[in-house]
KEKEKOL-446674 format. One record per residue (C-alpha): residue number from 1; residue in three letters; x, y, z. Coordinates in steps of 0.2 Angstrom, whole numbers, plus 5000, padded with zeros to 4 digits. Example, Ala and Ser with C-alpha at 12.3 -4.5 7.8 and 13.67 -1.06 7.14 Angstrom:
residues 2
num:1&residuo:ALA&east:5062&north:4978&up:5039 $
num:2&residuo:SER&east:5068&north:4995&up:5036 $
end
This chain:
residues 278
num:1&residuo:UNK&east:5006&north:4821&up:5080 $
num:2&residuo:UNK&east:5021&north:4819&up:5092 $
num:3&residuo:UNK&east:5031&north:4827&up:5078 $
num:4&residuo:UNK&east:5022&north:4842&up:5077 $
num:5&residuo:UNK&east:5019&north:4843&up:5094 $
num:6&residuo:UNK&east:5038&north:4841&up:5097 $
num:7&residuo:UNK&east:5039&north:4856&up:5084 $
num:8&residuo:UNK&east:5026&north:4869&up:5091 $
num:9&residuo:UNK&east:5039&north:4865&up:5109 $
num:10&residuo:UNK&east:5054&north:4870&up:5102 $
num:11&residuo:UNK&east:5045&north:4885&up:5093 $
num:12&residuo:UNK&east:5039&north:4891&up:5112 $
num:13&residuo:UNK&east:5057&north:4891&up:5116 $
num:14&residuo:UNK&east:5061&north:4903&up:5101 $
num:15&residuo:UNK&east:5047&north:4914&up:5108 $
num:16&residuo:UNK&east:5060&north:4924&up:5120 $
num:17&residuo:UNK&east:5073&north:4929&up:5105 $
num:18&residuo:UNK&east:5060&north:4931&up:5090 $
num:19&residuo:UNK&east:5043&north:4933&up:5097 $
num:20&residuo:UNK&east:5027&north:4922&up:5091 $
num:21&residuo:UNK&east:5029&north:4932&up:5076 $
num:22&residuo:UNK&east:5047&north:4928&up:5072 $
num:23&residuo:UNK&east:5044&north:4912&up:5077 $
num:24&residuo:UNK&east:5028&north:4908&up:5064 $
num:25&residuo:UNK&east:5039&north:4918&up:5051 $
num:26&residuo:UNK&east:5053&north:4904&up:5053 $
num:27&residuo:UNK&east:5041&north:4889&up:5055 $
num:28&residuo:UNK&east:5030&north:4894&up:5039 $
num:29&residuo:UNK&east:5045&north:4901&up:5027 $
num:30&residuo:UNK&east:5057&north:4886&up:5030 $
num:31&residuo:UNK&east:5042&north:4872&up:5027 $
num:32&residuo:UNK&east:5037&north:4883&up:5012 $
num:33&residuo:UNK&east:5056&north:4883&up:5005 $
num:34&residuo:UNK&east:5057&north:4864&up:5011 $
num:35&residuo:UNK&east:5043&north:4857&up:5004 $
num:36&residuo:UNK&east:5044&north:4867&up:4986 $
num:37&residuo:UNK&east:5061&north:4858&up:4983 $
num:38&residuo:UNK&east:5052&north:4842&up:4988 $
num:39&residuo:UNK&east:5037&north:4843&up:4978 $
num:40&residuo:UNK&east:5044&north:4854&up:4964 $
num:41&residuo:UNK&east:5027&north:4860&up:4961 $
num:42&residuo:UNK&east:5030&north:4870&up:4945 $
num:43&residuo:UNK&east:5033&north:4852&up:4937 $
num:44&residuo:UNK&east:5013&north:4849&up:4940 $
num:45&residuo:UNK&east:5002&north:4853&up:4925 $
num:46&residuo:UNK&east:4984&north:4858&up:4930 $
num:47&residuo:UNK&east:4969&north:4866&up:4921 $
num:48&residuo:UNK&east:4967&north:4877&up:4936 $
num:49&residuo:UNK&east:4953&north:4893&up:4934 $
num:50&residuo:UNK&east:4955&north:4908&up:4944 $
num:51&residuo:UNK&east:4941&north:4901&up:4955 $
num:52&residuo:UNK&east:4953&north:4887&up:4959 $
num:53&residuo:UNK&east:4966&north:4903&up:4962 $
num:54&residuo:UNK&east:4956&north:4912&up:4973 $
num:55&residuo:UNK&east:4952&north:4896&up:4984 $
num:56&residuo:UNK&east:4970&north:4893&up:4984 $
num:57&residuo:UNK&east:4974&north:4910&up:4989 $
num:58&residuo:UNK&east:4960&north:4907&up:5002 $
num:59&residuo:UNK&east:4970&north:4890&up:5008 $
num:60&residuo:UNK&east:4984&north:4896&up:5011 $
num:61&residuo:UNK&east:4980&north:4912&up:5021 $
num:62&residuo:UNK&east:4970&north:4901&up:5030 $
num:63&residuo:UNK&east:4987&north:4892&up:5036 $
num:64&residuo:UNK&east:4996&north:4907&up:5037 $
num:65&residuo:UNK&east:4980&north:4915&up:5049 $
num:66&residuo:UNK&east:4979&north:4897&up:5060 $
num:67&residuo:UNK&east:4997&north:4897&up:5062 $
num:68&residuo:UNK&east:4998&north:4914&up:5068 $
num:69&residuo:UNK&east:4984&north:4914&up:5080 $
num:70&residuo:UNK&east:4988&north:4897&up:5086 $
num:71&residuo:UNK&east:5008&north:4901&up:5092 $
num:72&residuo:UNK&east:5000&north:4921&up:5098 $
num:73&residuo:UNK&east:4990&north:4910&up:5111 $
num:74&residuo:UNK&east:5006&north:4899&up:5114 $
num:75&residuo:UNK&east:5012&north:4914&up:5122 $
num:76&residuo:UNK&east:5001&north:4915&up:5137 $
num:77&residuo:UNK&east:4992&north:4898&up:5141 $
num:78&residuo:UNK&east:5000&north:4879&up:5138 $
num:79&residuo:UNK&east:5002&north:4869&up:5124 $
num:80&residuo:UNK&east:4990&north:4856&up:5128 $
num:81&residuo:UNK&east:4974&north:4867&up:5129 $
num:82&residuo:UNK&east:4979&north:4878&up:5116 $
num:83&residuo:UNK&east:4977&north:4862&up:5107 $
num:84&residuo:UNK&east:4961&north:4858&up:5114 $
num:85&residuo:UNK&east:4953&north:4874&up:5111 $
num:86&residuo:UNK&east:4959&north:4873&up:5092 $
num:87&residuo:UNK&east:4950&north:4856&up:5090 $
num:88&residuo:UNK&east:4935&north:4864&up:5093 $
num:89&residuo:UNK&east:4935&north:4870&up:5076 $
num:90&residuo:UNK&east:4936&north:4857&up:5065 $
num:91&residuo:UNK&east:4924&north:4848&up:5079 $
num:92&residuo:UNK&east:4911&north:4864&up:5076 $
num:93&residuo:UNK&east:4914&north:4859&up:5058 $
num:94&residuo:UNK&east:4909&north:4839&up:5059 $
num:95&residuo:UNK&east:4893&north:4844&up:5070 $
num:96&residuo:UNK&east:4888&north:4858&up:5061 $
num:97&residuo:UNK&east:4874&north:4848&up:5050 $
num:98&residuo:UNK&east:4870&north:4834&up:5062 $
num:99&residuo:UNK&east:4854&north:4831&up:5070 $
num:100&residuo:UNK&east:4855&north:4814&up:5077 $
num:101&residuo:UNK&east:4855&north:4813&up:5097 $
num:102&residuo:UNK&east:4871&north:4804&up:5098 $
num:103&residuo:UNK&east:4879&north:4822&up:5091 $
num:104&residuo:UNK&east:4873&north:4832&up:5104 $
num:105&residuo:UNK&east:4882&north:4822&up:5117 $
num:106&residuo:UNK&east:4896&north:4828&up:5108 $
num:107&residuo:UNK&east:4891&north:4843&up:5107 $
num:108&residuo:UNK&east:4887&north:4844&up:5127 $
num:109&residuo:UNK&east:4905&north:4837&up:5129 $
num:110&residuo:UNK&east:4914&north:4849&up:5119 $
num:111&residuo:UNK&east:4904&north:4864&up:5129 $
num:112&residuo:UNK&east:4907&north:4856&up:5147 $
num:113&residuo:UNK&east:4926&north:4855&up:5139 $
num:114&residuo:UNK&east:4926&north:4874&up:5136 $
num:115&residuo:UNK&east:4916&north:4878&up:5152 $
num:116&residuo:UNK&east:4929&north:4871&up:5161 $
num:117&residuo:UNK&east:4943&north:4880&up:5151 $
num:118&residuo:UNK&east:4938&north:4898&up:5149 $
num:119&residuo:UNK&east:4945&north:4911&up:5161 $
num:120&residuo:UNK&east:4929&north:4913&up:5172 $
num:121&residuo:UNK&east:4929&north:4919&up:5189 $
num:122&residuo:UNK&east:4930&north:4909&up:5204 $
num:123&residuo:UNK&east:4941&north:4896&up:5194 $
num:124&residuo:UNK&east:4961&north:4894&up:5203 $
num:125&residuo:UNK&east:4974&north:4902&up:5192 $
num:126&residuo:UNK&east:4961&north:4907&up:5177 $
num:127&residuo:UNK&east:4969&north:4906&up:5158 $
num:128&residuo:UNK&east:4974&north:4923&up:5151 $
num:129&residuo:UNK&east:4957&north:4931&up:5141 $
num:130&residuo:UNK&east:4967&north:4934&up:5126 $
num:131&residuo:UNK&east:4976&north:4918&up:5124 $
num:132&residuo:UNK&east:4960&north:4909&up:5125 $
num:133&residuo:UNK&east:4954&north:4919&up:5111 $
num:134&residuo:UNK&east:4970&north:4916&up:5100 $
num:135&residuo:UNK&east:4968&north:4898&up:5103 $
num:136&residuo:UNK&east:4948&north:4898&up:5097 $
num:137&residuo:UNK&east:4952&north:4910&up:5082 $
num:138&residuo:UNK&east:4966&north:4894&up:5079 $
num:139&residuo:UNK&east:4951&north:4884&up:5079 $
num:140&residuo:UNK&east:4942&north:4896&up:5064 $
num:141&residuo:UNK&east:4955&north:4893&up:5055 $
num:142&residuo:UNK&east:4958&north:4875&up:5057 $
num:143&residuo:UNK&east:4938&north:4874&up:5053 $
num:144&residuo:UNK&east:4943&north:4884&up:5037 $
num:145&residuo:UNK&east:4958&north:4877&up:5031 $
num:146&residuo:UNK&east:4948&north:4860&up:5030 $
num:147&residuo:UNK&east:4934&north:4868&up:5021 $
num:148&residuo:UNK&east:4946&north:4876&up:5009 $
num:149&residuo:UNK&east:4961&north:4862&up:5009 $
num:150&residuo:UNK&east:4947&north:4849&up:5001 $
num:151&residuo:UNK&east:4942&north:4860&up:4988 $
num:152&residuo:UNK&east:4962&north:4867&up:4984 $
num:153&residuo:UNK&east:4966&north:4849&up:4986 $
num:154&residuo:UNK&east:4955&north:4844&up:4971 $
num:155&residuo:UNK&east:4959&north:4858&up:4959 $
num:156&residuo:UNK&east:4978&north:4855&up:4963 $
num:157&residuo:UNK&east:4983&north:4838&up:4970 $
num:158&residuo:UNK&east:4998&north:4836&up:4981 $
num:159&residuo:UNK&east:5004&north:4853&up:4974 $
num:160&residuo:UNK&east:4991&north:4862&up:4986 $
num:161&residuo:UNK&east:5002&north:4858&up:5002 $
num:162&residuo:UNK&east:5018&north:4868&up:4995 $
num:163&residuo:UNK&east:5008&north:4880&up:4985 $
num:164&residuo:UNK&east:4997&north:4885&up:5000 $
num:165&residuo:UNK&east:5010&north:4885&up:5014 $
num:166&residuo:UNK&east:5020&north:4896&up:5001 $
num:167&residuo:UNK&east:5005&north:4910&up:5002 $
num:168&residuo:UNK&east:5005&north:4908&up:5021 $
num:169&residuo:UNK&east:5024&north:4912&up:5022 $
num:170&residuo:UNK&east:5021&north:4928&up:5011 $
num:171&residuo:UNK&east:5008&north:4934&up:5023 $
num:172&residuo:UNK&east:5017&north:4928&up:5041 $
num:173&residuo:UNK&east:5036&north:4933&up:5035 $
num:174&residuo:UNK&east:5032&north:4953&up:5035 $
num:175&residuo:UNK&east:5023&north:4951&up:5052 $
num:176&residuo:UNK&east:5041&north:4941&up:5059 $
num:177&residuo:UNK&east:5050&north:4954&up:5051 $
num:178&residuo:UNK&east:5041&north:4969&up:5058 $
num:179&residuo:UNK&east:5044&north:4962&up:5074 $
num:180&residuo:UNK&east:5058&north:4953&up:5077 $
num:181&residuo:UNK&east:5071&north:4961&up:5063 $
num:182&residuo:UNK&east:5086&north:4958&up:5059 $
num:183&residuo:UNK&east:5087&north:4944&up:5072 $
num:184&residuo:UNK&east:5076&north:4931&up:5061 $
num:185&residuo:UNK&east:5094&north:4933&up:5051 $
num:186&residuo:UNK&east:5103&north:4925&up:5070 $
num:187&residuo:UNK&east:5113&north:4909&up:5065 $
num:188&residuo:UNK&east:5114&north:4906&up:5081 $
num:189&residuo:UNK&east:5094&north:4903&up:5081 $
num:190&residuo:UNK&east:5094&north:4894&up:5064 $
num:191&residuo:UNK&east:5094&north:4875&up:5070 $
num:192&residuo:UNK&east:5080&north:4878&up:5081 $
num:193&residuo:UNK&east:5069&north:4886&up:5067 $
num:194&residuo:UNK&east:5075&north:4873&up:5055 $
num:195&residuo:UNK&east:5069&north:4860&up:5070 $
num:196&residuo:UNK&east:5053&north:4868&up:5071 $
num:197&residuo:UNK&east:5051&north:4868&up:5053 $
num:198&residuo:UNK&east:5054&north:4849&up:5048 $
num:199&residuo:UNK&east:5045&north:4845&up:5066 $
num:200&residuo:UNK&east:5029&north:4855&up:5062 $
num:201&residuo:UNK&east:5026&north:4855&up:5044 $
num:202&residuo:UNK&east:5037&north:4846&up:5033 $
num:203&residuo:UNK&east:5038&north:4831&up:5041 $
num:204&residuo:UNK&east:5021&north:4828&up:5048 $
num:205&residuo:UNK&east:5011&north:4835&up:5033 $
num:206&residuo:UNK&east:5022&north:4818&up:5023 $
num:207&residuo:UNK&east:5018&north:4807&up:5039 $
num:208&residuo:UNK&east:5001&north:4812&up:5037 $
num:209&residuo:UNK&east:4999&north:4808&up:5018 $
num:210&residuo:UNK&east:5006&north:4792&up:5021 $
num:211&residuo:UNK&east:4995&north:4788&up:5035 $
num:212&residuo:UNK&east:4979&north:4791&up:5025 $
num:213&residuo:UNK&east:4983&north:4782&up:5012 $
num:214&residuo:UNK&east:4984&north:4765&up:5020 $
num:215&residuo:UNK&east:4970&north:4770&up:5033 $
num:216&residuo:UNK&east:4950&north:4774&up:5035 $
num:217&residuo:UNK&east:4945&north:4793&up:5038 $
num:218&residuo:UNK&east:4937&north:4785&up:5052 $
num:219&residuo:UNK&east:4953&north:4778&up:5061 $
num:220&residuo:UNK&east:4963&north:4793&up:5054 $
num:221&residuo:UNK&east:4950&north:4803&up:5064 $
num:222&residuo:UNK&east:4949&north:4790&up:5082 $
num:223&residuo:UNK&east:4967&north:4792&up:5083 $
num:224&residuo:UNK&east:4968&north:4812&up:5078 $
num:225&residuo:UNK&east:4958&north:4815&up:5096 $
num:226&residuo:UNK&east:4974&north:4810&up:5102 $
num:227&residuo:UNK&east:4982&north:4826&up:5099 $
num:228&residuo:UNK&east:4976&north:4836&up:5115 $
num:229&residuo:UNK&east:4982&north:4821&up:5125 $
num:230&residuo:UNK&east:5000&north:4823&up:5118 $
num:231&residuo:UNK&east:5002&north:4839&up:5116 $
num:232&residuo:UNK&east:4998&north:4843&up:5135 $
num:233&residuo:UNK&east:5012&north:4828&up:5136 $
num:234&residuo:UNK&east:5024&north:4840&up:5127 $
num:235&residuo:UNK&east:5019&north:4853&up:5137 $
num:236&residuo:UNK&east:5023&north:4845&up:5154 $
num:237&residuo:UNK&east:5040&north:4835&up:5148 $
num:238&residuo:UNK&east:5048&north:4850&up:5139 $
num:239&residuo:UNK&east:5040&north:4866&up:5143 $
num:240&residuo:UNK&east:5036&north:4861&up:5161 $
num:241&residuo:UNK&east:5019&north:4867&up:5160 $
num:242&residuo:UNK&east:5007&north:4857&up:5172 $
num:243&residuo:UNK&east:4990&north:4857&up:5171 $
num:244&residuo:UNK&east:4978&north:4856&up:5186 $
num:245&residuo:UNK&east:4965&north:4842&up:5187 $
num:246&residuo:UNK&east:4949&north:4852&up:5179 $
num:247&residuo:UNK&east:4962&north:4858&up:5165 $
num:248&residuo:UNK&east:4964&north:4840&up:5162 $
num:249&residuo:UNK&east:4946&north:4833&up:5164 $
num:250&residuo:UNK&east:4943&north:4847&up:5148 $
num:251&residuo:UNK&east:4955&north:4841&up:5139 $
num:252&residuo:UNK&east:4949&north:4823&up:5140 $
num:253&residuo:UNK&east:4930&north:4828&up:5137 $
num:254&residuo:UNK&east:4937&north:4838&up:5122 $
num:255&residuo:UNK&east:4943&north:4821&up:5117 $
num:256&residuo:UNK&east:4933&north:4810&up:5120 $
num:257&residuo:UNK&east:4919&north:4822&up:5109 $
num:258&residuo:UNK&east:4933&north:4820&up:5093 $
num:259&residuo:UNK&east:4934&north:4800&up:5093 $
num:260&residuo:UNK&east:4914&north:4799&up:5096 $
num:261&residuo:UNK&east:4911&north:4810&up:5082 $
num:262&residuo:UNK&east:4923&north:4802&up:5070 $
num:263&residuo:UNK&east:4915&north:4785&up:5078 $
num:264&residuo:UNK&east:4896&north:4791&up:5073 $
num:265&residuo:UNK&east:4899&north:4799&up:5058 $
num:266&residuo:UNK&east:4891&north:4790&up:5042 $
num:267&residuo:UNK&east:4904&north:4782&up:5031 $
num:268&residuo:UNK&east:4908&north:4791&up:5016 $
num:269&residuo:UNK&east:4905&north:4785&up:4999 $
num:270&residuo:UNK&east:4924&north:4779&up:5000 $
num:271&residuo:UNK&east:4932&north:4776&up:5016 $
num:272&residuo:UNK&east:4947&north:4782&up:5013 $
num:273&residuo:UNK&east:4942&north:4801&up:5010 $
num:274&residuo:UNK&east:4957&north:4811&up:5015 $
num:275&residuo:UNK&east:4954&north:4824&up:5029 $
num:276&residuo:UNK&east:4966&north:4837&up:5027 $
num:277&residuo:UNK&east:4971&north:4841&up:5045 $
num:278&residuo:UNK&east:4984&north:4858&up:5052 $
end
C-alpha cells in the first residue's frame, strides 16, 4: 500500500508535463512491458475458451478504465479521498448480498463517509464535482476488476496479471498519446515514469501475491482498510495537500466500514481465498 501509494504521488507530479493521460499511459505501458519479461506469460499453457477471452479482455479494460478515472480525479481533489471514494466500490461489492444488521452499520458508515465528502453547499472549500465523479467511477471499476480478476484469475493463473495489464495499456497508451504526444518520448521524464511504474504496479501487484499467500482473506482485508489512511499520508508529506477535520473524520468512517466488513464477513470455504485488489 505504501508503495503504490508512493507511486500514484510521483505520478501527480508527472501531471504538469504529460497530463493524467500521459501519466496513466506510462504507469500502465511500463508495468505491462515489466511484468511480461517477469512472468513470460506465453510460456504458460492454458485450455482457455473464448469465454475465458472475453473475460480477460473484460479484466484488463477494467484496469485500464479504473486507472484512467482514478489519476483524472487526481487532477482536482487529494490523493487520500480519491482513495476513499474508490473503496466504496469494492465495499458496494462486499455488501451488496448482505442482509445481516451488522452490514448496515457498514453501510450507514460508508454513506455518512460520502455525505461528508461530496461537493455540497454550505461545506468550506467544497471538492470539485468532477473529480468526485472520476474518483467513484474508480470505485466501478475497482468493483469490476474483482468481479472479473477472480474469474480471469482462474481461467489463466498468475498469467492474468501481465496479460490484463497488457490489454489496459493498449486501450490508455492512445488516450496518453493524443494528449501529451511526443513528450511521453522526454528522457528527461523517464525515471519518474519508470518510478511510478515499479512503485504502482509491478511491485506491489508481486508484494501482494506474496502477502496473500501466507495470510487470511480476512487479515489481508483488515489491513487493506489501511489504504485511505496512507494515502491521505502521501498526500500531505509529498504533495502537501492537507485535509480539513470533516475530510478526515470521512476517511476514517470509510475505514472503519472496510475492516468491519472484512471482520463480519463469513469465512470462506478456504481461508486463504485470494482477493484480487487494484
Amino acid at each position: 500500500m505504501v508503495s503504490y501509494q508512493f507511486g500514484a504521488s510521483l505520478a501527480k507530479h508527472l501531471f504538469p508535463a504529460v497530463g493524467a493521460e500521459g501519466a496513466t499511459a506510462y504507469r500502465l505501458g511500463l508495468s505491462a512491458i515489466i511484468l511480461v519479461l517477469l512472468r513470460r506469460p506465453w510460456r504458460a499453457s492454458t485450455s482457455s475458451t473464448k469465454k475465458d477471452w472475453r473475460v480477460l479482455w473484460g479484466y484488463g479494460l477494467a484496469i485500464g478504465a479504473m486507472n484512467f478515472v482514478f489519476y483524472m480525479s487526481l487532477r482536482t481533489i487529494p490523493l487520500g479521498i480519491a482513495v476513499a471514494l474508490e473503496f466504496t466500490g469494492p465495499l458496494a461489492l462486499a455488501l451488496f448480498h448482505s442482509r445481516r444488521l451488522i452490514d448496515f452499520v457498514w453501510m450507514a458508515l460508508v454513506i455518512a463517509g460520502l455525505l461528508l465528502l461530496l461537493p455540497l453547499r454550505g461545506i468550506d472549500k467544497p471538492l470539485d464535482p468532477v473529480g468526485v465523479m472520476y474518483a467513484l467511477a474508480a470505485g466501478v471499476g475497482w468493483a469490476l476488476y474483482i468481479i472479473l480478476g477472480r474469474k480471469a484469475g482462474a481461467a489463466f493463473g498468475a498469467t492474468a496479471v501481465p496479460l490484463g495489464i497488457s490489454i489496459g495499456a493498449l486501450a490508455t497508451i492512445p488516450i496518453g498519446f493524443a494528449y501529451a504526444g511526443t513528450a511521453l518520448f522526454s528522457l528527461d521524464l523517464l525515471p519518474y515514469a519508470l518510478g511510478v511504474a515499479v512503485l504502482s504496479s509491478a511491485l506491489p501487484y508481486s508484494l501482494e501475491m506474496v502477502a496473500m499467500t501466507r495470510m487470511s482473506t480476512r487479515t489481508f482485508s483488515v489491513l487493506l482498510s489501511l489504504e485511505p489512511a496512507i494515502a491521505a499520508l502521501a498526500g500531505v508529506a509529498l504533495l502537501s495537500e492537507n485535509l480539513g477535520l470533516l475530510q478526515w473524520s470521512a476517511i476514517a468512517a470509510i475505514m472503519v466500514a472496510a475492516a468491519g466488513t472484512a471482520l463480519s464477513v463469513r469465512r470462506p470455504a478456504s481461508e486463504n481465498e485470494p482477493l484480487p485488489i487494484g
